[in-house]
MILO-599252 format. One record per residue: residue number from 1; x negated, y negated, z negated of N, C-alpha, C in turn. Coordinates in steps of 0.2 Angstrom, whole numbers. Each point is the difference from the previous one (the first is absolute). Layout:
<recs>
nr | nu | nv | nw | cau | cav | caw | cu | cv | cw
NUM | X | Y | Z | X | Y | Z | X | Y | Z
...
</recs>
This chain:
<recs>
nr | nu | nv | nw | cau | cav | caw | cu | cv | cw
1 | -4 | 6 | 0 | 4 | -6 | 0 | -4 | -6 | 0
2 | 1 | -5 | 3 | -4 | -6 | 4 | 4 | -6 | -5
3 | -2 | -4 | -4 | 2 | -6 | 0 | 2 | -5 | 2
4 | 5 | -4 | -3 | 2 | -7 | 6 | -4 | -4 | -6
5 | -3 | -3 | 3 | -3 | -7 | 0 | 5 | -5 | -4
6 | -3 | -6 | -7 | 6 | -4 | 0 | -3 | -6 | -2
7 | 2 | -6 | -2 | -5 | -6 | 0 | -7 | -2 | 2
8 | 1 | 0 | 7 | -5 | -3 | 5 | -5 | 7 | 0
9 | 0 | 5 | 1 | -7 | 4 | -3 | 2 | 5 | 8
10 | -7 | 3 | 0 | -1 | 4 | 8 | 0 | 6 | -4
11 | 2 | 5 | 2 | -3 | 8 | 0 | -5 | 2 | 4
12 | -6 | 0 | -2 | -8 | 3 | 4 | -1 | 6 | 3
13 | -3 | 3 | 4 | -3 | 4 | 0 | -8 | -1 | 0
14 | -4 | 0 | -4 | -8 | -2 | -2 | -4 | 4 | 6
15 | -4 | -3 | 5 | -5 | 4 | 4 | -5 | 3 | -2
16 | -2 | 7 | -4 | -5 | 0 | -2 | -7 | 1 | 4
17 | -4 | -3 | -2 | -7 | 0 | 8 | -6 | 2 | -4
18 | -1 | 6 | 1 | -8 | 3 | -3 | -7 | -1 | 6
19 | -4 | -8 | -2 | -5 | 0 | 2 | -7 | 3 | -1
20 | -3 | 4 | 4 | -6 | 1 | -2 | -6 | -4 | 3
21 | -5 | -2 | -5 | -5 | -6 | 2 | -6 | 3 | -3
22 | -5 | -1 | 5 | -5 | 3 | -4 | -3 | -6 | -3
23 | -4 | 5 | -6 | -4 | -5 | -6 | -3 | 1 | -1
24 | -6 | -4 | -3 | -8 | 4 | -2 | 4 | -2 | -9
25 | 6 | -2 | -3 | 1 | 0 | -6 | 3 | 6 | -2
26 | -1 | 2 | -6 | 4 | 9 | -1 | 6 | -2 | -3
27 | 4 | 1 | 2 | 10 | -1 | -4 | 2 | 6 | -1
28 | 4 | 1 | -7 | 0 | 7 | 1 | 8 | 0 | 5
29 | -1 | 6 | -1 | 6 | 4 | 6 | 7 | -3 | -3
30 | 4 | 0 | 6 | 7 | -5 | 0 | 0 | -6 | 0
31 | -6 | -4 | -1 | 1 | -7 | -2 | 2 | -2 | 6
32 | 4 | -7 | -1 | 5 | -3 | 7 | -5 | -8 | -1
33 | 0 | -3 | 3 | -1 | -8 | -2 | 6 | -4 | 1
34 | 3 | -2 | -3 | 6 | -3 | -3 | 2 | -7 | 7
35 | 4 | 1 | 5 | -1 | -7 | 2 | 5 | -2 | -1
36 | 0 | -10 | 0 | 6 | -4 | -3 | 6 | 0 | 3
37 | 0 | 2 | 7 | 6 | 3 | 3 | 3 | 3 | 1
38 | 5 | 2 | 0 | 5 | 8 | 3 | 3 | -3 | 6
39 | 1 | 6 | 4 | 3 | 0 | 8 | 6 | 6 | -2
40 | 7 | -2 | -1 | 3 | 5 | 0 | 7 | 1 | 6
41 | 1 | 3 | 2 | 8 | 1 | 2 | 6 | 1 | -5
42 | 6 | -4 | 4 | 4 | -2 | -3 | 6 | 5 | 2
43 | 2 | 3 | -7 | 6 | 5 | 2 | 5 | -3 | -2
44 | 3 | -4 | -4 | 4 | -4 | -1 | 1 | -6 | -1
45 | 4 | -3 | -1 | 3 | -8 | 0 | 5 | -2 | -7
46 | -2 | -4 | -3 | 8 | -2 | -4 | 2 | -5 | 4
47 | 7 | 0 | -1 | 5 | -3 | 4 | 1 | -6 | 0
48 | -6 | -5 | -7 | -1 | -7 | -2 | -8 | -2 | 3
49 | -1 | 5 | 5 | -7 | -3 | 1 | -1 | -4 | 6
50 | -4 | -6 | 0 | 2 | -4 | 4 | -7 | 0 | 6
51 | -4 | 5 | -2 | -5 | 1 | 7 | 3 | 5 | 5
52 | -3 | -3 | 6 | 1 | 3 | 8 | -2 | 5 | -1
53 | -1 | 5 | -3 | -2 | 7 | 1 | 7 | 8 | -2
54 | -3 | 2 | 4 | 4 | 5 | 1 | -4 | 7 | -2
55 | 6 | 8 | -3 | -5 | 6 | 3 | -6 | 2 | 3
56 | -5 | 0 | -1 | -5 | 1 | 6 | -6 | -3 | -1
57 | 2 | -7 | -2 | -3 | -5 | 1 | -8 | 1 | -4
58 | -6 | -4 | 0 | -4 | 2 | -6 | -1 | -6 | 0
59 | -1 | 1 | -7 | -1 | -8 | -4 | -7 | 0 | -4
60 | -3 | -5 | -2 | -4 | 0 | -5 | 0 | -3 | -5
61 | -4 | 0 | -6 | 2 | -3 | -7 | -6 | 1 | -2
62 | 0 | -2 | -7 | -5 | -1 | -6 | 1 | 6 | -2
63 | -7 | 6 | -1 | 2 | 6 | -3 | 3 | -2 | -6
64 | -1 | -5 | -4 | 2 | 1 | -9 | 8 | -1 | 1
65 | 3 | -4 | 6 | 7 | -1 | 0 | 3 | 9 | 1
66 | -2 | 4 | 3 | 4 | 6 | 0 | 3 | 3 | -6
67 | 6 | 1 | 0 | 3 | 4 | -6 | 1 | 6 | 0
68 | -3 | 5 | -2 | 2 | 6 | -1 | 7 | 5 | -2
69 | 3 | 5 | -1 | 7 | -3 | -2 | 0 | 7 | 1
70 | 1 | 5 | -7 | 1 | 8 | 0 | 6 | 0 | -4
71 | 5 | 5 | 7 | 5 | 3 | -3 | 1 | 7 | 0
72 | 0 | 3 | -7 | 0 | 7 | 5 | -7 | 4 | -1
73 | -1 | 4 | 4 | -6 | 1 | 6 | -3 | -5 | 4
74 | 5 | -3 | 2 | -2 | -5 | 6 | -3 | -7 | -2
75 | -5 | -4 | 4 | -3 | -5 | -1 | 0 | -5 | 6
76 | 3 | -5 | -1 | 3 | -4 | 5 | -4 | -7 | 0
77 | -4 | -2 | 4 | -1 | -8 | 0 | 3 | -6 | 2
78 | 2 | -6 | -4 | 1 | -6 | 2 | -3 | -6 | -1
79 | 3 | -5 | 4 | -5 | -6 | 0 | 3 | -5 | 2
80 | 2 | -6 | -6 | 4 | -5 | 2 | 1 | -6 | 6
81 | 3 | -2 | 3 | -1 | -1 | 9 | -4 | -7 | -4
82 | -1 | -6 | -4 | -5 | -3 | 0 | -5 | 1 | 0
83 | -3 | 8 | -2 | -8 | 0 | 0 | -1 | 2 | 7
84 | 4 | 1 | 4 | -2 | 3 | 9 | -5 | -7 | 1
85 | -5 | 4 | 3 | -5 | -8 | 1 | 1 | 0 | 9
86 | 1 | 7 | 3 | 2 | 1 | 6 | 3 | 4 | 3
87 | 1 | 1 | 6 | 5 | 6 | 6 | -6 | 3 | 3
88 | -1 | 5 | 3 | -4 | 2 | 5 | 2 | 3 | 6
</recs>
């Protein structure tokens, strides 16, 4: 079951992107380097949102704006349409 979205907020789906870069520094295994923005697609809309985007669309934001949001088993992300910094 999928959530409706409801004051101003998106329903994400978060791209996750595993880079490999080589380094003459040792890290240990899994480390990610944290960047300050996220690129997600958009699976829903609240009905009071007032950005042009639609379904589909990918937007980006401030990683620390993303909300995570566990119900259940499931783990859903949103992000209020003021932090959308852009559309792609």
């Amino acid at each position: 079951m999928q959530p409706t979205p409801c004051n101003r907020h998106l329903l994400v789906e978060v791209e996750e992107v595993k880079e490999k870069k080589e380094s003459s520094v040792l890290l240990p295994d899994g480390f990610t380097q944290a960047s300050a923005f996220t690129k997600a697609k958009v699976v829903a809309i609240a009905n009071d949102c007032s950005l042009d985007v639609s379904a589909g669309d990918v937007v980006v934001f401030h990683t620390s704006m993303l909300q995570n949001i566990k119900v259940g088993e499931s783990n859903f992300k949103m992000v209020l349409e003021n932090h959308v910094m852009c559309t792609l």
